[in-house]
Backbone bond lengths (Angstrom), bond angles and torsions (degrees), N, CA, C in turn:
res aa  C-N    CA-C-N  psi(-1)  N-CA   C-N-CA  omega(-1)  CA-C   N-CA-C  phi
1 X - - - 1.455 - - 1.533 109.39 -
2 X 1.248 121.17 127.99 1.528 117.07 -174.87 1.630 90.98 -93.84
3 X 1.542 83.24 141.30 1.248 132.31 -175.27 1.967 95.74 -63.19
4 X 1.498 113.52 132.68 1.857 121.49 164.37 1.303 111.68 -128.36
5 X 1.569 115.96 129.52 1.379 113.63 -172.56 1.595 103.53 -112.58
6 X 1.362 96.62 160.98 1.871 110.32 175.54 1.302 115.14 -174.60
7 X 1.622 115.03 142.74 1.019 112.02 -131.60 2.090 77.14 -103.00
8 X 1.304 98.96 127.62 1.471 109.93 171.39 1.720 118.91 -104.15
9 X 1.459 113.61 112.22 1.394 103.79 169.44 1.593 103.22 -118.38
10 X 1.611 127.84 165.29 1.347 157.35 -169.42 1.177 104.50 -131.09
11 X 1.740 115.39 103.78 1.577 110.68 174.53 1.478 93.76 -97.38
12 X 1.567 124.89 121.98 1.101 109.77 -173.35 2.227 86.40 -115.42
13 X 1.768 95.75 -165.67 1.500 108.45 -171.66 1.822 86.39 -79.33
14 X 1.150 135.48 -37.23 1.863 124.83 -166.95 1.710 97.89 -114.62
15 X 1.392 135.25 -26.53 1.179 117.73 178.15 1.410 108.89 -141.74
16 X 1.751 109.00 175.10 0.969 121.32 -170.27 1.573 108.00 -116.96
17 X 1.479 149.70 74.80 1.362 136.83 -172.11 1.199 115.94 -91.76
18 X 1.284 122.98 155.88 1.466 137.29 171.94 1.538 118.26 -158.78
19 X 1.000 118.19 158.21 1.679 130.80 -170.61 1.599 110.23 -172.34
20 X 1.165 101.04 150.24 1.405 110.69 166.74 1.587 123.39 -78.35
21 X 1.336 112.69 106.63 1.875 107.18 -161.66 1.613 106.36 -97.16
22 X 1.170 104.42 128.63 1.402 107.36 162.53 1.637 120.63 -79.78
23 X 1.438 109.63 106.31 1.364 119.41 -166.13 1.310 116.49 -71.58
24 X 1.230 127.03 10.17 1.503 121.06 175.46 1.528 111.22 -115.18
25 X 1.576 110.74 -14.20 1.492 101.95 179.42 1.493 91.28 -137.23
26 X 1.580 154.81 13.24 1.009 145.01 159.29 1.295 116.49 102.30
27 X 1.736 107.98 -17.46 1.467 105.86 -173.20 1.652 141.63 -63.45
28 X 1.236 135.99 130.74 1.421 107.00 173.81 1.356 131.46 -98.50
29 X 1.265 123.71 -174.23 1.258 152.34 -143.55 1.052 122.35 -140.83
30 X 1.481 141.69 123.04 1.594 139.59 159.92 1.955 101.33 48.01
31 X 1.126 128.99 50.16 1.243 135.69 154.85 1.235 136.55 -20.26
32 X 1.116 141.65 82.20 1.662 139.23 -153.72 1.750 102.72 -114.17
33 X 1.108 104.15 159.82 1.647 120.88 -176.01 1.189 105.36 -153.00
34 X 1.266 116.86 134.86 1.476 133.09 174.76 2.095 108.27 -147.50
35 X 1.513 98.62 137.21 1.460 87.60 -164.17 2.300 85.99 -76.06
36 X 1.377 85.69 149.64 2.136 92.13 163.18 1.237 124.08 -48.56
37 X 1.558 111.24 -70.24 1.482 123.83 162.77 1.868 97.90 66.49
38 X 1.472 100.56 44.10 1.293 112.80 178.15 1.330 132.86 -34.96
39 X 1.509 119.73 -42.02 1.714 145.95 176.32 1.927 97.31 -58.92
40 X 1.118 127.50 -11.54 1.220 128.00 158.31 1.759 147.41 -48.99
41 X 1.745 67.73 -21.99 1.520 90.18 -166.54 1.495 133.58 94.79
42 X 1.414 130.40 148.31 1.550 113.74 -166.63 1.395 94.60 -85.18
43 X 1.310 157.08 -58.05 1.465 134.68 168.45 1.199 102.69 -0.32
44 X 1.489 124.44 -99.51 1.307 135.27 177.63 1.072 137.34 -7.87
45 X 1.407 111.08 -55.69 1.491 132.34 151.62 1.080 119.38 -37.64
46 X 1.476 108.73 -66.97 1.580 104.85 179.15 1.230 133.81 -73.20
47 X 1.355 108.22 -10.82 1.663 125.36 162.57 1.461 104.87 -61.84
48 X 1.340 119.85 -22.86 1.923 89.11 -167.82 1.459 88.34 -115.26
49 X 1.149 124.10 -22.76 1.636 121.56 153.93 1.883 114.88 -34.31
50 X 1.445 113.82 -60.91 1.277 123.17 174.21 1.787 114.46 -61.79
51 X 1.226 109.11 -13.66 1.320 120.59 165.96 1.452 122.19 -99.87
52 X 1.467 119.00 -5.74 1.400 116.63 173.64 1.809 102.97 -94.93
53 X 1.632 105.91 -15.10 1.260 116.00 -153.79 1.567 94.54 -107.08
54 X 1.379 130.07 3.69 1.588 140.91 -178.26 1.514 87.49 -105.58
55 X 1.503 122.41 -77.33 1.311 118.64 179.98 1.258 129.86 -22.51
56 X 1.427 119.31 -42.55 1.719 121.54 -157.34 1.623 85.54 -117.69
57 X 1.248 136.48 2.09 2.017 115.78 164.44 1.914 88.78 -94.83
58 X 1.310 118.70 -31.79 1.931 102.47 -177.83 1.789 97.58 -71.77
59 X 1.722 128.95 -24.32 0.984 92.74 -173.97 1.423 129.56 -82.01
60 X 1.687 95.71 -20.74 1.428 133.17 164.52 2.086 106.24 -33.94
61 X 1.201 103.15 -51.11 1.331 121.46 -154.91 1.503 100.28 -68.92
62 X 1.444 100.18 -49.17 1.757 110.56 -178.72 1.154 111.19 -68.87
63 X 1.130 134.32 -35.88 1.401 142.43 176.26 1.567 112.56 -77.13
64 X 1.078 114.65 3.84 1.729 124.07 -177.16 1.635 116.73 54.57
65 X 1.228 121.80 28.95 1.591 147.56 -164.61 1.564 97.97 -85.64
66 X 1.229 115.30 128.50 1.943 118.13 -174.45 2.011 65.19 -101.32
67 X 1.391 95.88 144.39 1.539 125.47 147.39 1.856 123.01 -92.08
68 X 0.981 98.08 90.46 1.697 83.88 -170.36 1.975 115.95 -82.94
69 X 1.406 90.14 8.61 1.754 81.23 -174.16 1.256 98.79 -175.25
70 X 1.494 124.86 148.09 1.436 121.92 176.16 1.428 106.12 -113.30
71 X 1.205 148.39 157.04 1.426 150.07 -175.86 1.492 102.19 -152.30
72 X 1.450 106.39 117.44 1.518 121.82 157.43 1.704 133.30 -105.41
73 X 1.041 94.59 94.82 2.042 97.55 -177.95 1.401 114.73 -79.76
74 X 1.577 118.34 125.68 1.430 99.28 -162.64 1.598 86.06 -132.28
75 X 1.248 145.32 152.72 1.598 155.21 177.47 2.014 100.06 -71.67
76 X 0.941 93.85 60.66 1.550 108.63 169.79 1.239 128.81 -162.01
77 X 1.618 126.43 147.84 1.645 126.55 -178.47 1.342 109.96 -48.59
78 X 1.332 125.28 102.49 1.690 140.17 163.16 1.386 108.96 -80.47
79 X 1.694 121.06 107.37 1.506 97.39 -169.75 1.610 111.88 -89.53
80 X 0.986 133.36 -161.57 1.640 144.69 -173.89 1.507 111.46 -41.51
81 X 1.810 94.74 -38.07 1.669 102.09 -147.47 1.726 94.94 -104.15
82 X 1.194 99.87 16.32 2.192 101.95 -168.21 1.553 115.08 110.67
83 X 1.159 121.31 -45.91 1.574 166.48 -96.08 2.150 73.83 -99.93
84 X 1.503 111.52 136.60 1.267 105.55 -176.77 2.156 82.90 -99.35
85 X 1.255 115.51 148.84 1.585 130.53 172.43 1.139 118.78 -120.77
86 X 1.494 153.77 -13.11 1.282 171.76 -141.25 1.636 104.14 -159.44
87 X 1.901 99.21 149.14 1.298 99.90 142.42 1.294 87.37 -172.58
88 X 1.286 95.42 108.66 1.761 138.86 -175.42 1.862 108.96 -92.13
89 X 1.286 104.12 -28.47 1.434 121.53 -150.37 1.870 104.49 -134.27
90 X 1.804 90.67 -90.54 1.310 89.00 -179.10 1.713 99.25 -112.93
91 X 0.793 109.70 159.03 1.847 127.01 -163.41 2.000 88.64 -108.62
92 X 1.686 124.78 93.10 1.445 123.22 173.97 1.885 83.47 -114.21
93 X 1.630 137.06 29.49 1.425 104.41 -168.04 1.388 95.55 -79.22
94 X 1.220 121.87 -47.45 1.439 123.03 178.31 1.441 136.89 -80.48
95 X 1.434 115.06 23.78 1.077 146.60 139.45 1.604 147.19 -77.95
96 X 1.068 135.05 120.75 1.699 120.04 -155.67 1.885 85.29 -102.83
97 X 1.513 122.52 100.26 1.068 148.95 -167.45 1.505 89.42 -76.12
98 X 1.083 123.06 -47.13 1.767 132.04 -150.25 1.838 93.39 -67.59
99 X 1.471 112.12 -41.50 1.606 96.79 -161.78 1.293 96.76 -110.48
100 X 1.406 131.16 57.48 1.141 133.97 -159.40 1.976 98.54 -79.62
101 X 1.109 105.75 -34.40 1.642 116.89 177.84 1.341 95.15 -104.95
102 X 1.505 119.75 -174.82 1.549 128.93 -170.97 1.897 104.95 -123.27
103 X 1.800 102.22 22.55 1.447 104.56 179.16 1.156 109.96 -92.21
104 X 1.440 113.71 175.98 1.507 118.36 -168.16 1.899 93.32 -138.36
105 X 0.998 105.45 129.28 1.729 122.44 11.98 1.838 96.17 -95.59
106 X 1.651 107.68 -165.06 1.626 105.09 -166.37 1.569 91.52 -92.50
107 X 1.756 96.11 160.95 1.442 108.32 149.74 1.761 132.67 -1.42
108 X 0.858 109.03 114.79 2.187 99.19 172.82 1.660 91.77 -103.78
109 X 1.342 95.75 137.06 1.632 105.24 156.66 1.331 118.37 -111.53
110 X 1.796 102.71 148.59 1.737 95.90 -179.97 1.466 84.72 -162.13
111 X 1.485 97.80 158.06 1.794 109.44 -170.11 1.655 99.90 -60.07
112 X 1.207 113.73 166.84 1.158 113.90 -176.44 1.520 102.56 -90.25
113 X 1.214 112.10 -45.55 1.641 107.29 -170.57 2.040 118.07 -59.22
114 X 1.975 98.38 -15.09 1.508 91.07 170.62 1.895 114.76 -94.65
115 X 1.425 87.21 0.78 1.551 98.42 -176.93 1.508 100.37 -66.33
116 X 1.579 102.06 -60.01 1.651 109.82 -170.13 1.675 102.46 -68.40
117 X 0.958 116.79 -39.51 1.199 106.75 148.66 1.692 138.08 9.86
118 X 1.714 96.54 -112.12 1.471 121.51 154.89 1.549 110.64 -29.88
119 X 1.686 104.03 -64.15 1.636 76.28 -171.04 1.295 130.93 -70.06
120 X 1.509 110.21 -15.53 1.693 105.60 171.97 1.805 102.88 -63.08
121 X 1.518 128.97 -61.46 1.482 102.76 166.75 1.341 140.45 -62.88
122 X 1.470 118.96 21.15 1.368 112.14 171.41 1.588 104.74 -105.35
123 X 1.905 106.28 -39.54 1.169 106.62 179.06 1.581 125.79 -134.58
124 X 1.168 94.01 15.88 1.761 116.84 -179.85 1.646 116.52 -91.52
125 X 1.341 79.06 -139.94 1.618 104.90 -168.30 2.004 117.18 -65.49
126 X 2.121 77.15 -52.87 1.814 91.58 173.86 1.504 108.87 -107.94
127 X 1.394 106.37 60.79 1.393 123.81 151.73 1.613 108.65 -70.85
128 X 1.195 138.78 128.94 1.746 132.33 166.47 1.481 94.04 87.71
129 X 0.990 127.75 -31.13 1.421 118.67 -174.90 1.247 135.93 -89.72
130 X 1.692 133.99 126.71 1.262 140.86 -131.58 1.180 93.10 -97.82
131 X 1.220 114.64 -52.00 1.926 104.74 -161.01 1.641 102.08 -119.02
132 X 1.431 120.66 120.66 1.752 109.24 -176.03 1.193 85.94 -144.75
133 X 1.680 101.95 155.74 1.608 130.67 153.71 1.631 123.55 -97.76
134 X 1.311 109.14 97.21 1.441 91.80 172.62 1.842 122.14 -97.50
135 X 0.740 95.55 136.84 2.139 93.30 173.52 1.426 106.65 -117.37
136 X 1.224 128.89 130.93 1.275 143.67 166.37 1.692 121.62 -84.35
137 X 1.203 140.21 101.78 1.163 129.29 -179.12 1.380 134.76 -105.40
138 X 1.190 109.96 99.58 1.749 83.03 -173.16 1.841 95.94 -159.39
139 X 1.352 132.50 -94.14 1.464 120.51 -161.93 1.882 83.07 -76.35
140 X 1.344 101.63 -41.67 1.515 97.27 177.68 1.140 107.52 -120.81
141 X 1.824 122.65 -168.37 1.430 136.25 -164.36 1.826 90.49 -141.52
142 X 1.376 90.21 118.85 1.655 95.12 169.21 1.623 110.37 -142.97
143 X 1.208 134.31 162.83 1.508 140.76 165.24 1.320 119.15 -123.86
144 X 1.479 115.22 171.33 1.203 109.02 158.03 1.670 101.57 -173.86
145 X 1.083 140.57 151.73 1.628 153.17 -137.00 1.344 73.65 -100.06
146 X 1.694 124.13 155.89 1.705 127.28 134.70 1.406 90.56 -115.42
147 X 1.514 108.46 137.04 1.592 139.33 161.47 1.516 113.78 -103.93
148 X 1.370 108.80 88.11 1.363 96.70 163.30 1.502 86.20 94.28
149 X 1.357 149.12 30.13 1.362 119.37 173.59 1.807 114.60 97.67
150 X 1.269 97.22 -33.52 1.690 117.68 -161.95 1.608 107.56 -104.29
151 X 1.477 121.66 130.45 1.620 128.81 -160.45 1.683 88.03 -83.79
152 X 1.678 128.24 135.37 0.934 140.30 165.54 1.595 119.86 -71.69
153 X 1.373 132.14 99.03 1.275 122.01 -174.53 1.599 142.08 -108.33
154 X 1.898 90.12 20.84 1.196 101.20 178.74 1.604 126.48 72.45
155 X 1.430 116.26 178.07 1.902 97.20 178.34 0.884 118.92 -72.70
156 X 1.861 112.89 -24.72 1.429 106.01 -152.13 1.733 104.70 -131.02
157 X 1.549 95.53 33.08 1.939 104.62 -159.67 1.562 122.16 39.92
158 X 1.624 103.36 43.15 1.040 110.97 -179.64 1.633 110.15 -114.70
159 X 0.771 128.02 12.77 1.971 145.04 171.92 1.174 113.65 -75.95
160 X 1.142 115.41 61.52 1.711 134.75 -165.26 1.306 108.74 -159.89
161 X 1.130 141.85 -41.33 1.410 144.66 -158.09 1.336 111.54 -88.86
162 X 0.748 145.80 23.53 2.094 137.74 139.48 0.886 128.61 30.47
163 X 1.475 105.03 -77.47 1.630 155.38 -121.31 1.711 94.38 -127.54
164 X 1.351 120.81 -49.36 1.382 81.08 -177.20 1.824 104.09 -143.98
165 X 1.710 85.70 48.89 1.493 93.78 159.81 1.377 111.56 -126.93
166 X 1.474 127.31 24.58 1.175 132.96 -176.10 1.216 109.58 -143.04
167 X 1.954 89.49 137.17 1.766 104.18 -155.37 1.329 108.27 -100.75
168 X 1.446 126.38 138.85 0.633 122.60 -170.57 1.483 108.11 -116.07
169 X 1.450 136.97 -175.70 1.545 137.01 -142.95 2.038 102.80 -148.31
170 X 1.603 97.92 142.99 1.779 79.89 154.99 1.093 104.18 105.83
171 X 1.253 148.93 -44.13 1.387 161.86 -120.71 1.304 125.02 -175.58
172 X 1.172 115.12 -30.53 1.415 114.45 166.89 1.777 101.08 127.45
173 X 1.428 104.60 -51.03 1.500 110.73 -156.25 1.943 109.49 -55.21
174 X 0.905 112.02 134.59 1.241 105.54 -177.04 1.598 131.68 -89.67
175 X 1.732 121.04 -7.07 1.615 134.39 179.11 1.657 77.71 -134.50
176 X 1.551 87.61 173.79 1.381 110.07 174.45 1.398 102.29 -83.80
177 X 1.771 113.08 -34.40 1.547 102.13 -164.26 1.550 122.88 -69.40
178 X 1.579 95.35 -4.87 1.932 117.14 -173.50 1.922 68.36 -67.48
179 X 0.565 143.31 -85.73 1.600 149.78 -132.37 1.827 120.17 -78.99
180 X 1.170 95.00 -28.17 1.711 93.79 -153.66 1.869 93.78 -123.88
181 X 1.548 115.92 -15.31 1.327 112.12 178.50 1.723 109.75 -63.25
182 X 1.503 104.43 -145.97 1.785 101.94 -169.28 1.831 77.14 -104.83
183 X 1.466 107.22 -44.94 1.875 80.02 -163.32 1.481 111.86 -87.14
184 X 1.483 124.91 9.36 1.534 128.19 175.22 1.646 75.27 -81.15
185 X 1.247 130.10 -71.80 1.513 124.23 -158.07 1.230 114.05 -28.76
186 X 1.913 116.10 -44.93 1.660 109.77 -145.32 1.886 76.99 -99.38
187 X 1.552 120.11 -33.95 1.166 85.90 -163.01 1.904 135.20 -63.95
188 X 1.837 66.42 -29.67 2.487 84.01 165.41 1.193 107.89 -58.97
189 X 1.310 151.88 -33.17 1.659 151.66 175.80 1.463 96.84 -66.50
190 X 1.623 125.51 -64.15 1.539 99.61 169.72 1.622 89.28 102.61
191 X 1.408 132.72 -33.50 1.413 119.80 -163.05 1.738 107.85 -94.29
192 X 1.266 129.57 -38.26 1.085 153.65 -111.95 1.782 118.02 -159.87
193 X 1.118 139.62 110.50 1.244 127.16 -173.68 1.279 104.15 -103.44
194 X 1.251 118.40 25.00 1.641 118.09 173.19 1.345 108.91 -104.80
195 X 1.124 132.59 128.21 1.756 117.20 173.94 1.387 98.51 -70.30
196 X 1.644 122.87 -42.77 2.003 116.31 -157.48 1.726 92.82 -54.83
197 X 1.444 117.35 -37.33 1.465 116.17 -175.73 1.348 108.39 -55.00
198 X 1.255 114.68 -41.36 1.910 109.99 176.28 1.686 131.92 -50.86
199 X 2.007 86.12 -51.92 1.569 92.60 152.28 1.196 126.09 -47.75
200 X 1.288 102.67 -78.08 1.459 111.21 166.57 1.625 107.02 -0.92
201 X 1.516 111.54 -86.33 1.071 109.84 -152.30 1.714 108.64 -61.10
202 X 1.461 118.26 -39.86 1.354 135.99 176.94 1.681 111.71 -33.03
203 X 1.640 96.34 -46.98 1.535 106.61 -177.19 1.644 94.24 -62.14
204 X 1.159 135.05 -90.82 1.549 132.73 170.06 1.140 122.40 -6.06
205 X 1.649 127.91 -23.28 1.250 127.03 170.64 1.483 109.67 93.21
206 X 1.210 115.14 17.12 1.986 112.39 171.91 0.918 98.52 -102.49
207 X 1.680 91.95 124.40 1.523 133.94 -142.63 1.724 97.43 -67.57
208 X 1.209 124.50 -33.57 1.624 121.25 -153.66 1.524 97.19 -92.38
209 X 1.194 108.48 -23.44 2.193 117.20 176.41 1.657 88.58 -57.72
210 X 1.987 99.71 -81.21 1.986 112.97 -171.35 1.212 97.01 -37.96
211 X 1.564 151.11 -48.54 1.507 123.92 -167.11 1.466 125.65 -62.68
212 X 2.258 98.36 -38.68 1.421 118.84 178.40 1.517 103.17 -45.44
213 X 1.418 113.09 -67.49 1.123 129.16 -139.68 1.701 106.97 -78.40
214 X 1.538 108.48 -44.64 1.782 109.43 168.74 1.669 114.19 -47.53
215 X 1.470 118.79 -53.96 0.811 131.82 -168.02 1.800 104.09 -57.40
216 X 1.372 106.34 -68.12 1.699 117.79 -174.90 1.663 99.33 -45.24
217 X 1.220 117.48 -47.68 1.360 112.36 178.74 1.557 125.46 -78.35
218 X 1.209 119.84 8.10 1.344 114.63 -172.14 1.526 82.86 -126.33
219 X 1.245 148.36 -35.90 1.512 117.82 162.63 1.300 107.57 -65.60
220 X 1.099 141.54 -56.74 1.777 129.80 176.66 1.770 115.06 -28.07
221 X 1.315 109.97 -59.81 1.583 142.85 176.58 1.859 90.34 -46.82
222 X 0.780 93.06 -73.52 1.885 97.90 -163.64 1.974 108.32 -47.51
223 X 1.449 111.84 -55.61 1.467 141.35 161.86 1.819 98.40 -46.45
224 X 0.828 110.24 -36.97 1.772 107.48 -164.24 2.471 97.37 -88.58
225 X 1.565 77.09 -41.84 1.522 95.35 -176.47 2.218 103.01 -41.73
226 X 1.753 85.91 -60.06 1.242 108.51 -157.80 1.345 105.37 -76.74
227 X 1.337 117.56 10.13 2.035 128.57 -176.55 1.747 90.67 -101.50
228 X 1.572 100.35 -42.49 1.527 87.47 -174.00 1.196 130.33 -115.25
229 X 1.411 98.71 15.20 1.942 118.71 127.43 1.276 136.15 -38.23
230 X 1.303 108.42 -36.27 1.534 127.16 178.21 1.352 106.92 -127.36
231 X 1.294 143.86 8.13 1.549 128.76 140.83 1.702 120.06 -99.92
232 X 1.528 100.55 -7.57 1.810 95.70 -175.19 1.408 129.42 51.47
233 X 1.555 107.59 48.23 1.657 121.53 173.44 1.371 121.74 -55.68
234 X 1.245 130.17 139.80 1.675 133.27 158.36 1.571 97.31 -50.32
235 X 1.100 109.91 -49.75 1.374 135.92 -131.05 1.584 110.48 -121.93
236 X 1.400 138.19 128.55 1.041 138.71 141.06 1.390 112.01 -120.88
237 X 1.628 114.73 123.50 1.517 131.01 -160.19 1.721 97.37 -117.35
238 X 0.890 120.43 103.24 1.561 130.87 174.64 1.940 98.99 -83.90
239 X 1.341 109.19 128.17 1.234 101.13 -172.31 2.332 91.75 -146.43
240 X 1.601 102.97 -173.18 1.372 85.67 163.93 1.814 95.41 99.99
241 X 0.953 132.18 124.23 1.326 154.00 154.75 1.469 104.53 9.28
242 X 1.591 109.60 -87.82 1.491 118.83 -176.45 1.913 106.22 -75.19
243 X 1.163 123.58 -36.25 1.128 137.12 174.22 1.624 110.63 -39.97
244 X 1.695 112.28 -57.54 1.180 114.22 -172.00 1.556 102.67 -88.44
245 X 1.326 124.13 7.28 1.729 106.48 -173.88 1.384 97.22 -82.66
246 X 1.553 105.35 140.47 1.835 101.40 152.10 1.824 140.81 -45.97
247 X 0.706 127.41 155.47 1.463 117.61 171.59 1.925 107.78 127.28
248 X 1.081 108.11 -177.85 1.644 131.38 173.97 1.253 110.45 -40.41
249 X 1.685 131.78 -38.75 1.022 126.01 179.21 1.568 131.91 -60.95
250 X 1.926 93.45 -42.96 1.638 113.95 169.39 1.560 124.96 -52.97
251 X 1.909 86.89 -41.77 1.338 93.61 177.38 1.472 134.52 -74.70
252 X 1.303 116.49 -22.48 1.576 138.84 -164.37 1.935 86.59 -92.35
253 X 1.218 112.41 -38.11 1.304 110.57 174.36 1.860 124.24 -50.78
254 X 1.213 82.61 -76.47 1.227 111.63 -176.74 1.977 96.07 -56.23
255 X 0.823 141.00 -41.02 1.392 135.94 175.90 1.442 111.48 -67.41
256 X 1.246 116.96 -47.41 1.762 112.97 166.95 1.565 122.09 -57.31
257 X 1.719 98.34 -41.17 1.762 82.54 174.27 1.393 112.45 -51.78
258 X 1.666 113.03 -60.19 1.248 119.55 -167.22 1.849 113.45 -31.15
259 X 1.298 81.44 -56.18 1.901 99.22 -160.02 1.758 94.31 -54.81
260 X 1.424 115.73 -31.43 1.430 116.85 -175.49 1.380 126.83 -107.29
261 X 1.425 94.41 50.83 1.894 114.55 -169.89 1.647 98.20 -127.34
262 X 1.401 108.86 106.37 1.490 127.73 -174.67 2.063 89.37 -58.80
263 X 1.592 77.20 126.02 1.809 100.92 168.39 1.348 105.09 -106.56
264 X 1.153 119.44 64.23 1.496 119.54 168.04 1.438 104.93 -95.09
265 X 1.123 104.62 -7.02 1.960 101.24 -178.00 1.369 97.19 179.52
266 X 1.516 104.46 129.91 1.854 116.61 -169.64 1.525 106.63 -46.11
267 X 1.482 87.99 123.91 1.599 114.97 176.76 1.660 108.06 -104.77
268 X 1.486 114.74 131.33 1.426 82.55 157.42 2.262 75.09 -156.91
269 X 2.168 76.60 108.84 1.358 103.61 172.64 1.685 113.44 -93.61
270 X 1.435 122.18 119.29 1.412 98.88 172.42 1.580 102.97 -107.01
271 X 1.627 77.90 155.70 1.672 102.47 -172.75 1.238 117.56 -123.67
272 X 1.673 103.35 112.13 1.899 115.05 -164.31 1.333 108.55 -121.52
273 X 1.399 109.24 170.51 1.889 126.68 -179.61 1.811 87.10 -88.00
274 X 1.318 95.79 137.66 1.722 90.59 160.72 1.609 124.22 -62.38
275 X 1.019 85.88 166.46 2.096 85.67 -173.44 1.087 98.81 -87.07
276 X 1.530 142.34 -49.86 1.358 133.04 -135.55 1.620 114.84 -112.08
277 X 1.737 96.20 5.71 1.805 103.41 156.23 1.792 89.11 73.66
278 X 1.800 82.85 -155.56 1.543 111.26 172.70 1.284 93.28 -54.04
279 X 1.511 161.90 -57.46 1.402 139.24 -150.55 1.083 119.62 -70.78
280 X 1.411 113.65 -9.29 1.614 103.57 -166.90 1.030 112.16 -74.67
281 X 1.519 154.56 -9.43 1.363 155.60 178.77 1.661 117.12 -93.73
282 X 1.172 110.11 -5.42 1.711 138.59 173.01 1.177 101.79 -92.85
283 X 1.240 128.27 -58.99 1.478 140.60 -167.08 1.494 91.21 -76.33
284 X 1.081 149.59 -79.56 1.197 163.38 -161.68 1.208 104.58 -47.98
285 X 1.820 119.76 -59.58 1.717 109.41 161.62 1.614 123.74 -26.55
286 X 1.332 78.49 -61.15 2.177 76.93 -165.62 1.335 112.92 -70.40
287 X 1.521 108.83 -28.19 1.450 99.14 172.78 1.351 113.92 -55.43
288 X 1.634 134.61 -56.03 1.003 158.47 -148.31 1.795 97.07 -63.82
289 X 1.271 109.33 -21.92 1.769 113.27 -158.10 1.307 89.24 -119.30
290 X 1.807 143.58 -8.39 0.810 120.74 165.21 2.189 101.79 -85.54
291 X 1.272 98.28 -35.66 1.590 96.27 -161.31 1.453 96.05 -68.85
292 X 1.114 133.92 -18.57 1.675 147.27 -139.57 1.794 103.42 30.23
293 X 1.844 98.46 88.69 1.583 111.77 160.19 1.432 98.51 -112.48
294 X 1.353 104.92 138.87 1.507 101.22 156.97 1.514 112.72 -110.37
């Protein structure tokens, strides 16, 4: 099978990844990391983006590698037509993201959460599988249905927002993702600006982490339960930074969906870690710019 390359980057809320993906078996290539450092500004952003995206076509070049497509996934509303709608994070509206280099053809943009998406059904979890839920968790909380293999994106590529278009009561916090994301996690702990450190500590059994962390995950869990109440998944694929780490969080998760899956008629939803980790939003770019998903 001959080998198709494309250059996949992940603008996420803490980093910036990219690699050269081999589009027929998922693999990557020349791997780059750059932290986001979002408060920079989207200029900025897209400057070291255009520098992760210079790096990997010269390495491409030496290696005699055709690039057939570039794909950028960025943690913002991507609507139908490419078109950036949000800036929650990084601010690209007044930016032309697409010709960020002077190759041809330009840049594709697509949300990140349908990026990671795709690649879990091309080479993940919801590979073969007809009806799935994936949620991404990490600076933020987003979803999106796969039908058939294919990320659901709504009219307006707005079938992502969950997490932080829903209000919540009681407490003050106003989204779930203020609460249940990685930096709602570390910022309610108060000690630590790492959420894995919260786990961390949760796993050890200090008591004020296990309350953070049950709690953040059993409103996420319950909210995630009640999404696939009303889409009827094979599949719920937890994917996303904090999402895919091991520990108390997965677990407290994954037990609330369950417990909050209407038994009005035998269900049997399974609920997994994504396979493809940190790559799946790399992998998922280039796919996304070869299939053209946004």
């Amino acid at each position: 099978m001959t080998a198709r390359f494309a250059i996949g980057i992940d603008v996420g809320g803490t980093k910036i990844a990219a690699a050269l993906v081999n589009t027929t078996t998922g693999a990557l290539r020349d791997r780059q990391q750059l932290a986001t450092v979002p408060e920079r500004g989207g200029a900025a952003v897209l400057a070291s983006v255009r520098a992760c995206m210079a790096t990997l076509t010269q390495a491409a070049r030496a290696q005699g590698i055709t690039v057939t497509a570039t794909g950028i996934g960025i943690c913002e509303i991507v609507d139908n037509g490419g078109r950036l709608r949000s800036a929650a994070l990084i601010d690209w509206r007044d930016l032309d993201a697409s010709v960020a280099t002077d190759q041809t053809p330009p840049a594709h943009l697509v949300a990140d959460v349908r990026a990671a998406a795709l690649a879990e059904a091309r080479f993940g979890q919801a590979k073969g599988v007809s009806h799935a839920l994936f949620v991404s968790v990490g600076t933020g909380i987003a979803s999106v249905p796969l039908i058939a293999g294919n990320p659901y994106a709504g009219a307006h590529g707005a079938a992502l927002v969950m997490a932080s278009a829903a209000k919540l009561g009681g407490d003050g916090l106003q989204t779930l993702e203020e609460f249940s994301s990685g930096p709602g996690l570390a910022r309610l702990y108060g000690e630590d600006p790492d959420a894995r450190s919260v786990i961390a500590a949760a796993a050890t059994g200090e008591s004020r982490a296990v309350i953070l962390v049950a709690e953040a995950a059993s409103r996420l869990g319950e909210a995630i339960g009640q999404l696939a109440n009303c889409l009827d998944p094979e599949m719920i694929i937890i994917g996303g930074g904090l999402g895919s780490a091991p520990g108390p969080y997965f677990d407290h998760l994954k037990k609330h969906i369950t417990d909050s899956l209407w038994n009005g008629v035998e269900r049997r939803v399974i609920v997994v870690q994504a396979a493809l980790g940190a790559d799946a939003g790399v992998i998922g770019a280039a796919l996304a710019a070869v299939e053209g998903i946004h």
